[in-house]
C-alpha positions, 0 to 999 in steps of 0.5 A, a space after each residue: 498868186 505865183 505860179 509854183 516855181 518848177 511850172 516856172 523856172 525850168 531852164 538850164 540855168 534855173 539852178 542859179 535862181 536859188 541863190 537868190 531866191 532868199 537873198 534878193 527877197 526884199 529888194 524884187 517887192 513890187 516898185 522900182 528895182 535897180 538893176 543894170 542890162 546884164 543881169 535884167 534876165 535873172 532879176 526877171 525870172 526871180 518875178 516871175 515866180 511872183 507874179 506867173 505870167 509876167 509881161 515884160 515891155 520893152 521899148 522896141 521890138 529889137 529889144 525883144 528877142 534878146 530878152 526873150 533868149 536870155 529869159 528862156 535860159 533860165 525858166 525854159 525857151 517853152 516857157 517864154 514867149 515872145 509877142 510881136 506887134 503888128 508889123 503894119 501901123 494904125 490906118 495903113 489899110 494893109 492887114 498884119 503878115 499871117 505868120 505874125 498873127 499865128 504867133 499871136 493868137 497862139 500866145 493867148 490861147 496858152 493865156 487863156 487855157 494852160 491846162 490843155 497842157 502838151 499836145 501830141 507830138 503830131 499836133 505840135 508838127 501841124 501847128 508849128 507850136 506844141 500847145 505847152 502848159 502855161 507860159 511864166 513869162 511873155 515878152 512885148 515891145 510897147 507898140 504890142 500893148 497899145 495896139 487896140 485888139 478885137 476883145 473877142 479874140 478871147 472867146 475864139 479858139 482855134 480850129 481842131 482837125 482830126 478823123 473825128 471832124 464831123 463838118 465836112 469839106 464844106 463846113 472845113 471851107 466856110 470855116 476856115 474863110 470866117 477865120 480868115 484864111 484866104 483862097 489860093 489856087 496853090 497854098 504857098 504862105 501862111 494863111 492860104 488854103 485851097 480846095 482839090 476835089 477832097 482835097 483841102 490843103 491849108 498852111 495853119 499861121 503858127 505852123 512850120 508846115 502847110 498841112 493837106 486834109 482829105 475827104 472821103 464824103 463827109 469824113 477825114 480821111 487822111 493827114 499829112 504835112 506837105 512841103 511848098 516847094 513841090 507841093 508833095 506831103 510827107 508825115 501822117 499827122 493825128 490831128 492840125 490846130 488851125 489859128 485864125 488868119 485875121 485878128 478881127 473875129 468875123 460872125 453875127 455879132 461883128 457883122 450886126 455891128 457893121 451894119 449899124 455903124 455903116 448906117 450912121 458912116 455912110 463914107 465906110 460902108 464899103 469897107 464895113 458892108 464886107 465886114 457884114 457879108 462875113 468876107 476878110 479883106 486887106 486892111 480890115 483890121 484898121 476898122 477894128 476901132 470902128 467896131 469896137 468902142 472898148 477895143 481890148 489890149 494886151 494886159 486885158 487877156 493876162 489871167 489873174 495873177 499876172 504881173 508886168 514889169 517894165 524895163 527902162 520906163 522913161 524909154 517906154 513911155 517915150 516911146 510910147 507917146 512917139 507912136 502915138 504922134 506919128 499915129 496921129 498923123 497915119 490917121 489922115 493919111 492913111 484914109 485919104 487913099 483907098 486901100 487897095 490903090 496903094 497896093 499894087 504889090 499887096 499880099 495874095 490875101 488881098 482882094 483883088 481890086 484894082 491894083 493901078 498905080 497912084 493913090 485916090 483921094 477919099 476925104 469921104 472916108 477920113 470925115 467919116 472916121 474921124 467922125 465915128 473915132 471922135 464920138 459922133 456915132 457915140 457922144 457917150 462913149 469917152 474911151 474912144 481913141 482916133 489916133 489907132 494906139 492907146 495912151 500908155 498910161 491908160 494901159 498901164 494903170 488897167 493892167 493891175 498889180 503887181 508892177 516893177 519897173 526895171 532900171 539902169 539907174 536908181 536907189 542902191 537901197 532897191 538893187 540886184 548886186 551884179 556887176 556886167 563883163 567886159 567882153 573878153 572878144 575871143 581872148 580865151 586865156 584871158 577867160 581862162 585866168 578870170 575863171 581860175 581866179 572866181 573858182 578860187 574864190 569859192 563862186 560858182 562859175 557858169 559858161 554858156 554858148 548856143 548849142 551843143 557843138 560850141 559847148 563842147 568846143 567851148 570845153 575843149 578850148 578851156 581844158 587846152 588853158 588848163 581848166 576842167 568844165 564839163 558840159 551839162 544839159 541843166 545845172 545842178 545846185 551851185 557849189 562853191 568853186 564848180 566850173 561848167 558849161 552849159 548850152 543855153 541862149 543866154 546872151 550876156 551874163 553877170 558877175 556877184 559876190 554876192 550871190 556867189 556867181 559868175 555867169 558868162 554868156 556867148 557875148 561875153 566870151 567873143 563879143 557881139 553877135 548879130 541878131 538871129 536871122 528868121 528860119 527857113 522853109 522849102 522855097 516857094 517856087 524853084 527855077 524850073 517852075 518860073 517857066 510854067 507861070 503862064 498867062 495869055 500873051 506870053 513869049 514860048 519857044 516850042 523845040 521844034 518850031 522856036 518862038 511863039 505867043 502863048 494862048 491858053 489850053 483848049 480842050 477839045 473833043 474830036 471824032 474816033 473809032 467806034 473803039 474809043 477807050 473811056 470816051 462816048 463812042 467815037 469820041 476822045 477828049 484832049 487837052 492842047 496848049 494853044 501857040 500862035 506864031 505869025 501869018 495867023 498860023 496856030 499850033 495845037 500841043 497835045 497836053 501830053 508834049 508840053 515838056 516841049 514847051 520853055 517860057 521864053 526868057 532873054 528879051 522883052 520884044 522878041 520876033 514870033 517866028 512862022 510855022 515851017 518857015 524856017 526861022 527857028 533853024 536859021 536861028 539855031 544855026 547862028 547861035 551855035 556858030 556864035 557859042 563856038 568860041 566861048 565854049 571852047 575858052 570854057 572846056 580849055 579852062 575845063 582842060 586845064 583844071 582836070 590836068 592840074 593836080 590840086 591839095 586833096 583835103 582830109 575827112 571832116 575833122 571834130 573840129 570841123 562837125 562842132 562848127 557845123 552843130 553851132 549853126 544856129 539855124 536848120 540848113 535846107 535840104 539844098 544847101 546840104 547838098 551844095 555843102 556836101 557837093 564842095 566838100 567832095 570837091 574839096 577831098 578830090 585831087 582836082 582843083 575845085 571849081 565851084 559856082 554856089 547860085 542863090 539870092 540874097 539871104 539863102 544861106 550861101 554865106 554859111 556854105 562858104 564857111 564850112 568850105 572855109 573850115 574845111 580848108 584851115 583846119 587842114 592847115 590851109 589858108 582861105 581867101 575870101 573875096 568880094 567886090 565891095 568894102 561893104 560886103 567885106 565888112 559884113 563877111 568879115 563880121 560873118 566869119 569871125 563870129 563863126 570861128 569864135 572860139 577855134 584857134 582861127 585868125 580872121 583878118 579884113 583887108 580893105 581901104 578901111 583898114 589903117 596902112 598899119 592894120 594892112 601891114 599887119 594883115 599882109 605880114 600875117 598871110 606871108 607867115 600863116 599866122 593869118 588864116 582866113 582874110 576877107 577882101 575887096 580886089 586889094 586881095 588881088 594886089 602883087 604884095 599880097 602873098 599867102 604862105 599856103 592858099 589853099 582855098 579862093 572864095 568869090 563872091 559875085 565874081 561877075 562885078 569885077 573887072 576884066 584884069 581881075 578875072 583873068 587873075 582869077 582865071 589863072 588862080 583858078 588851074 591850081 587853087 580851088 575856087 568857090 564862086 557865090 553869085 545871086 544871079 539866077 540860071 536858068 536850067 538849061 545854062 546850068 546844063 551849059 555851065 556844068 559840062 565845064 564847070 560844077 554848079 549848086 543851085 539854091 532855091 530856098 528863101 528866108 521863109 518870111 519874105 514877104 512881097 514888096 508893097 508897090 505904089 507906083 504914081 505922081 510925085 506926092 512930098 507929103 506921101 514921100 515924108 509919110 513914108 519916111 515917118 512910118 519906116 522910122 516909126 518901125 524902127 527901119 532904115 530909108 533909101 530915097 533915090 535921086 539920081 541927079 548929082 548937081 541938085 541932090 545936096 538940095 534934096 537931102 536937105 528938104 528931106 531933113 525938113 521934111 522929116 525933123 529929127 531923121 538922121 540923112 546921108 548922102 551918097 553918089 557917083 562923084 564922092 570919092 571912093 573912100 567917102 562913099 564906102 564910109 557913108 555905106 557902111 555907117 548907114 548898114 551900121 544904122 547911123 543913119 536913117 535916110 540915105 538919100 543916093 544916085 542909082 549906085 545903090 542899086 546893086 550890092 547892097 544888103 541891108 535887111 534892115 533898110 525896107 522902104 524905097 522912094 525913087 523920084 523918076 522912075 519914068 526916066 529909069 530902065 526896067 532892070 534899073 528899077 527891079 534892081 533898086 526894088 530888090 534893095 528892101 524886102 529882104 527880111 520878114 518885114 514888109 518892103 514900101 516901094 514908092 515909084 514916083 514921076 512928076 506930075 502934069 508931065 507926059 510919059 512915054 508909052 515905054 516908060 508907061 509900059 515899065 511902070 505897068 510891068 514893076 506894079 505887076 510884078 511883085 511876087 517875091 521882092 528879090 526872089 527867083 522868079 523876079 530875078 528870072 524877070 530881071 534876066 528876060 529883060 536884061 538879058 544874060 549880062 551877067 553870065 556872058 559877055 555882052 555881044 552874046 545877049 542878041 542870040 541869046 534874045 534871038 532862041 530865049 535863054 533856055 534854048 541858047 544853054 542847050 545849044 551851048 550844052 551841046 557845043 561843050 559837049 561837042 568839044 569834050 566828046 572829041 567832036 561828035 556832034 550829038 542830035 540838036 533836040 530830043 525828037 519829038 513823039 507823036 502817039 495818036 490811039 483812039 483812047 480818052 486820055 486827058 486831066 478832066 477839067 473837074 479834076 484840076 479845075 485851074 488851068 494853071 495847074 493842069 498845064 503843071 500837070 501835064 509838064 509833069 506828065 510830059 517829063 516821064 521818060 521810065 517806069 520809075 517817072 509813071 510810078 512817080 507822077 502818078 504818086 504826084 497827082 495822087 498825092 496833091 489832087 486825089 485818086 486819078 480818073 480813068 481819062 488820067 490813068 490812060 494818060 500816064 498809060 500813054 506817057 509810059 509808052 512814049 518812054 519806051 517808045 524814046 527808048 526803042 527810037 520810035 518817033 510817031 505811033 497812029 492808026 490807020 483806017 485797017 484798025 492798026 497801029 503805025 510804028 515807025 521808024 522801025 529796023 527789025 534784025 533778021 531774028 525780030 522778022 521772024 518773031 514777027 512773022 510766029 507772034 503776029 501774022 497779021 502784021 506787016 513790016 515795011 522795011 524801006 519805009 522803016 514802018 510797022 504795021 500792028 493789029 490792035 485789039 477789039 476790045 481792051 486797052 490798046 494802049 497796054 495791048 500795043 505796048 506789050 506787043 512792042 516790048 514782046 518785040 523789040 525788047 532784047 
């Protein structure tokens, strides 16, 4: 039965359905309909007000979003959703992305109960989806409809948290891990949660963000968001919605059923055992077939009513038949390895087994489900499939009526009369004339584009032509000959005498987009963080006494004044960092000083030094004699720059805030600020000098952009260069689909473009009719000449050569700079870096990348083959390393044979330039499936749909060789393969052993900051210095080697007054308990975090803020915590007063010193304190501490009665 049309069509261009609605009534029966690409979303909101909802099957997962987008104009985006396959395939032993199942399990509660309707708008922040009246339409690829689901997953609804949850904080955490959701030490993704104390923090799988939840006893006490990067909430909420994390539905009768057929298969009673004992694990969703004789699909949880159209049938069932072949062979080798083995850079879901580089071989477990698949443990049962994806046919047959399918081609009896455009490309007096002439002949013409600021923009270009077209939010009635403009997602429009419209998407306008890029959210762990990922064994350097060799934390109890404030008497509890340097001695760091404390980063071996012995200074001293000259070749450029007066750009202009509002994503708060940062530099007088670092992906490109509009709306022209011709063609790409529909000319110069196009480019810059021109080191030829440059972006800047850069060098006293650079700088660098020259840093990732998967092993050829076959059955792109040039022909031909029908490239060191770069290219392009390459590929590259490596020998290869390969995938949402192999029955030397135990081990974020800061320890600083700096750097760490440089620069900018080497270290000794209890933070991790936060206070503002910190992400402060931020405040105001140590004295008083007391303080010591003494040669004061009391308050108190002015 339909659905009443305004429950379907509410869209912005849900008016155009109506005329329609009558005339195609005939032609939309259920069967077959003709109808081509462009008009395939209109002829589907037509259906579904037939048949509501209506499940839409694509082909590919690709296609999906481009139906989902054009759908949503015209029902409404709440009223479409999309629903994803598993991005895992049938047998692969690895469970789907916890984000993906979020999305999926809300999309069948809002099957299941449309009437819940609207959520509060709280509700909807927590879950990331507003839990809307039913959809109209739902949208899948086919893998989606044949993948076997769990057919309980209807029966479970998701998890409701608010003031009147009555489970409790037990109840909470039992639930939550029978949904699935995995224990954490802090919540980071999706699908994690941990436990605080009362405090349950836990990210919902359909949410944007994570959500804390605490307890006072038994009852909810508080909601609130939390961000990930800092771990500290925001907003109250009334309530979170909590979906499941698996989609395998973990209770009795799961657990009885596991217990049965663990009985008949002895091979999978491991797997199945855990499923019994109600604990989620990596990979338990492959066992859902084993549990489930009648797996659900799809179409089964569709209510009465529902229709299903198929677009492209024969591509469908092609497809289809195509994901059941590879299943097929997925079956035996997917089972013939134990999950976990070949992981070693599996989720944090997983559970923990051993993680050791190869894959096991288990035939036992592959008989015993083939076994079980086949009927054995059910002879009766012929539904069984043991090939992990249904028959399509099957599928469809059970999915009822109505059906149509959706065709290019066909009868002209059964067709929806629209005609698609040929892309007008930006050409907007062309667009101007069609619209006058369709107005003229009485039809409705309709524009859209993505958002508000390029609807107007979009208006304004047309009104320029000579043709009015308001902007409408939502369409009225069509009329004959009306003009307007509309934003909505729509894609591709159509055009139809017969219907009497004309509707022309953003596609047709200006051409093809690429397709929409995943959102963000606050990073997962910033640069500064990566120093506090601390384990046993790992590299510190201590301020004071230089490299040493971390031990963990030890709390320790010692003996203390009868007066000891919080502790048993005469005793006080602290916590120490333990560091151990060589000759056995030990340093004990009071928790309260850790700040003094860096991870050691620049070296892989480097020297433990002796406590007091003297190396740490004598290495301090050769650093800073070696930095000398490269800070002064820094602060003459600096020099230079500040004396230089450059162009001072105007104010934002309307122009410049409409490209701004058609970004279509949300920017993070970082890369607003970088954005404001250049923006600012741009309007001063001064020549801009900027560097924006950031990996891959982090929104660095848009920065430059808006830098870029900023300069050609101001009637300059930009540069932008970069150090390949790829990357060119992907910035060009970039840039001019950003600046569609402005009067900006966007030109790409490089060895692709004809000598005719370069001609062309290079006359365009010396006459300004070229704005904006994107390219490789030709941008740095002698013909090359711009009428007016006014803006220079560079994209990593350190891949050029010498002769280059020093062009650049002297581009950059007149010209402003834009440097982009994906290396990562530590803290202190920046330090260095931004005495001279200013720096951005962006530290927030896409916020689906996922950890790269990890097998590490002996070269297997039919693992290798398998791993090709599974990234091209996901519709991805292949790279295969094999770095020797005289054999490499061979090897791609073996991988043709290996893998029948996969288009291979090759590309190496010896092709000529030109050839390889055009190998690159069609391979970003898709032209190809499999590259197989030397190393070059191993830096430069970015091609997110390309996410499995295969590297023959890896043992041959360097550490950072390997990490730069492995940071070629995973740079999208979907999961990375990377497949380190070396040979068999070949020994290995314990280095090359100890790189591939590094590379399995290290495998957080794919290309993320905290590898890239493992990349630069190993390494070195290659690419932020010049080469003969890496030993000092490997000699003090990067942290300590940016101080010193700091501090070199800051010499020289200070007119050569030096400044003291290091902050002076505190020492407070008072008998007071002041320490974290271990039951307040139990991971010792964080409590190291926690004291770093602590030891970092240096006002009353950084007590006010760590104390709201603590409390915020680990609950009310214990008496022992709160003395603890009592003594953090004193030491600031000791730093403040230059106090270095406070101690008592067997006197029961307080030493201070040093301490230098004008004439007018003696005497307010001698009224106010009789009883204390001052020593004026030792620059040592003597206070009486309180019988009773906080001596901690007392002895700051009488300090600032003392000392303060």
């Amino acid at each position: 039965m339909a659905r009443p049309m305004a429950a379907c069509v509410a869209g912005p261009l849900a008016a155009l359905v109506d005329a329609g609605r009558d005339r195609l009534a005939d032609e939309l029966q259920p069967g077959r309909l003709t109808v081509g690409p462009a008009a395939r979303p209109y002829a589907l909101a037509l259906l579904a007000e037939r048949a509501a909802p209506l499940l839409v099957v694509t082909a590919t997962d690709r296609d999906v979003d481009a139906v989902v987008d054009d759908l949503g104009a015209f029902l409404g985006e709440d009223a479409v959703a999309a629903f994803p396959a598993w991005e895992t395939l049938p047998h692969e032993r690895l469970s789907p992305q916890p984000a993906t199942v979020g999305q999926r399990l809300a999309v069948l509660h809002r099957l299941r109960k449309p009437e819940e309707g609207d959520s509060p708008p709280e509700a909807a922040r927590a879950t990331g989806e507003a839990r809307r009246a039913g959809l109209a339409a739902l949208v899948a690829p086919v893998r989606a409809l044949l993948q076997p689901m769990d057919p309980r997953l209807a029966e479970r609804d998701p998890l409701v948290v608010d003031g009147a949850y009555a489970g409790g904080l037990d109840g909470l955490v039992h639930a939550l891990a029978t949904l699935g959701y995995t224990r954490s030490r802090t919540v980071e993704q999706r699908g994690e949660f941990a436990v605080r104390g009362g405090l349950v923090d836990v990210f919902p799988t359909a949410a944007e963000l994570p959500v804390r939840i605490e307890f006072f006893g038994d009852d909810v006490d508080s909601l609130r968001r939390f961000h990930v990067a800092d771990q500290r909430s925001e907003d109250h909420l009334e309530r979170a919605v909590i979906d499941p994390a698996r989609e395998v539905v973990l209770d009795a009768d799961t657990a009885d059923t596991a217990r049965r057929v663990a009985a008949q298969v002895p091979e999978l009673a491991d797997e199945l055992g855990r499923l019994a004992d109600g604990v989620a694990f990596e990979g338990m969703e492959a066992l859902v077939t084993a549990i489930h004789p009648r797996p659900a699909h799809l179409p089964d949880f569709l209510p009465a009513g529902a229709g299903l159209a198929v677009i492209d049938a024969p591509q469908v069932a092609e497809r289809a038949e195509q994901l059941r072949a590879e299943a097929r062979e997925l079956l035996v080798a997917g089972w013939t390895s134990t999950g976990e083995d070949t992981s070693a850079g599996h989720d944090p879901g997983a559970t923990g087994e051993d993680t050791s580089a190869g894959h096991g071989p288990c035939a036992t477990g592959v008989r015993g489900l083939a076994r079980l698949l086949s009927g054995v443990a059910d002879a009766s049962d012929e539904s069984r499939d043991e090939v992990g994806f249904a028959d399509w046919d099957t599928v469809r047959q059970a999915s009822g009526e109505p059906q149509w399918e959706l065709s290019a081609f066909g009868s002209a009896s059964r067709d929806v009369p629209a005609t698609a455009w040929d892309s007008f490309r930006g050409d907007m007096a062309g667009v101007a004339g069609t619209v006058r002439r369709l107005a003229g002949q009485g039809a409705t013409v309709v524009l859209t584009a993505a958002g508000h600021g390029s609807a107007r923009r979009l208006a304004e270009v047309l009104r320029d032509e000579g043709v009015a077209a308001p902007v409408v939010t939502r369409l009225e009635p069509p009329e004959g000959g009306r003009v307007a403009v509309v934003p909505s997602t729509l894609r591709e429009g159509f055009h139809s005498d017969e219907l009497g419209v004309a509707l022309l998407g953003e596609w047709d306008l200006f051409g093809p987009r690429r397709s929409r890029s995943t959102r963000r959210l606050p990073s997962r762990r910033s640069a500064t963080d990566a120093v506090l990922d601390l384990e046993a064994g790992d590299y510190v350097v201590h301020a004071t006494h230089g490299v040493g060799r971390y031990a963990g934390v030890v709390t320790r109890t010692l003996g203390g004044p009868t007066t000891a404030v919080g502790g048993v008497s005469g005793q006080v509890t602290r916590d120490y960092v333990v560091v151990e340097y060589a000759g056995g001695d030990t340093l004990y760091v009071p928790g309260d000083q850790v700040d003094a404390l860096t991870k050691y980063v620049g070296g892989e071996q480097p020297a433990v030094m002796r406590l007091g012995g003297g190396d740490w200074q004598r290495a301090r001293h050769k650093v800073k004699e070696s930095v000398k000259e490269m800070a002064g070749e820094l602060v003459r450029l600096y020099q230079a720059r500040m004396h230089a007066t450059g162009r001072a750009f105007g104010p934002d202009t309307p122009w410049q805030r409409e490209l701004e509002e058609a970004f279509p994503h949300t920017e993070t708060e970082d890369q607003l600020g970088a954005i404001d940062d250049v923006k600012a530099d741009l309007e001063a007088h001064q020549p801009m000098d900027r560097l924006v670092c950031g990996d891959v992906g982090y929104g660095k490109t848009e920065i430059a952009v808006r830098a870029a509009a900023k300069a050609v709306f101001d009637g300059a022209q930009v540069a932008v260069l970069v150090p390949t011709t790829l990357l060119a063609q992907q910035h060009g790409e970039t840039f001019t689909e950003r600046f569609s529909g402005f009067p900006v000319e966007v030109r790409v110069l490089s060895r692709f473009a004809s000598p005719r196009e370069q001609k062309r480019t290079l006359d365009g810059l010396a006459a300004g009719t070229v704005d904006i021109v994107v390219g490789t080191h030709r941008l740095l030829g002698s013909d090359v000449a711009f009428k007016d440059l006014g803006l220079m972006v560079v994209d990593e800047e350190q891949r050029f050569g010498v002769a280059h850069k020093e062009q650049l060098k002297r581009l950059r006293t007149n010209v402003d700079v834009l440097t982009m650079t994906a290396t990562p700088i530590p803290r202190t660098m920046e330090l260095a870096i931004t005495g001279v020259r200013d720096l951005s840093t962006i530290d927030t990732p896409p916020e689906d990348r996922q950890p790269v998967v990890t097998h590490v092993g002996e070269y297997d050829e039919a693992t290798a083959a398998l791993a090709v076959r599974r990234e091209l059955l996901r519709e991805g792109q292949v790279f295969w390393v094999h770095n020797q040039v005289d054999t490499i022909d061979a090897v791609t031909a073996r991988v043709r044979e290996l893998v029948p029908g996969a288009r291979v490239a090759m590309a190496h060191g010896r092709m000529s330039e030109d050839e390889l770069e055009q190998v690159m290219v069609s391979f970003w392009h898709r032209e190809h499936d499999v590259l197989v390459s030397t190393t070059i590929v191993e830096s430069g590259l970015d091609i997110p749909n390309a996410n499995t490596l295969i590297v023959e020998r890896t043992d041959l290869m360097g550490l950072a060789q390997i990490y730069q390969l492995r940071g070629r995938i995973g740079r999208s949402a979907r999961r990375g393969y990377a497949y380190l192999f070396f040979p068999q029955a070949r020994a290995m030397t314990e280095q090359a052993h100890k790189r591939l135990e590094a590379v399995a081990e290290h495998t957080g974020l794919g290309s993320g900051m905290s590898i890239a800061l493992k990349d630069l320890e190993i390494r070195g600083a290659g690419d932020l210095l010049s080469g003969d700096q890496s030993g000092h750097v490997a000699s003090v760490g990067m942290e300590e080697y940016g101080r010193i440089m700091a501090e070199a620069v800051t010499e020289l900018t200070d007119g050569g007054e030096p400044e003291a080497e290091t902050e002076p270290e505190i020492r407070i000794d008072l008998p007071v308990d002041a320490h974290l209890p271990a039951d307040y933070i139990d991971d010792e991790g964080l409590r190291l975090q926690a004291y770093k936060r602590v030891a970092s206070v240096r006002d009353s503002a950084g007590v006010k803020a760590a104390r709201a910190e603590l409390v915020d992400r680990f609950g009310p402060l214990p008496e022992p915590a709160e003395r603890l931020l009592a003594v953090a405040a004193l030491r600031a105001a000791a730093r403040r007063w230059g106090i270095t140590a406070i101690s008592t004295t067997p006197r029961r008083t307080a030493r201070v010193e040093p301490v230098v007391l004008s004439d007018a303080q003696e005497v307010r010591l001698a009224r106010r304190f009789p009883r204390a003494r001052y020593n004026a040669a030792a620059s040592a004061l003597e206070l009486p501490l309180p019988s009773s009391g906080d001596p901690v308050a007392a002895l700051a108190g009488d300090l600032k009665a003392l000392l303060a002015p």
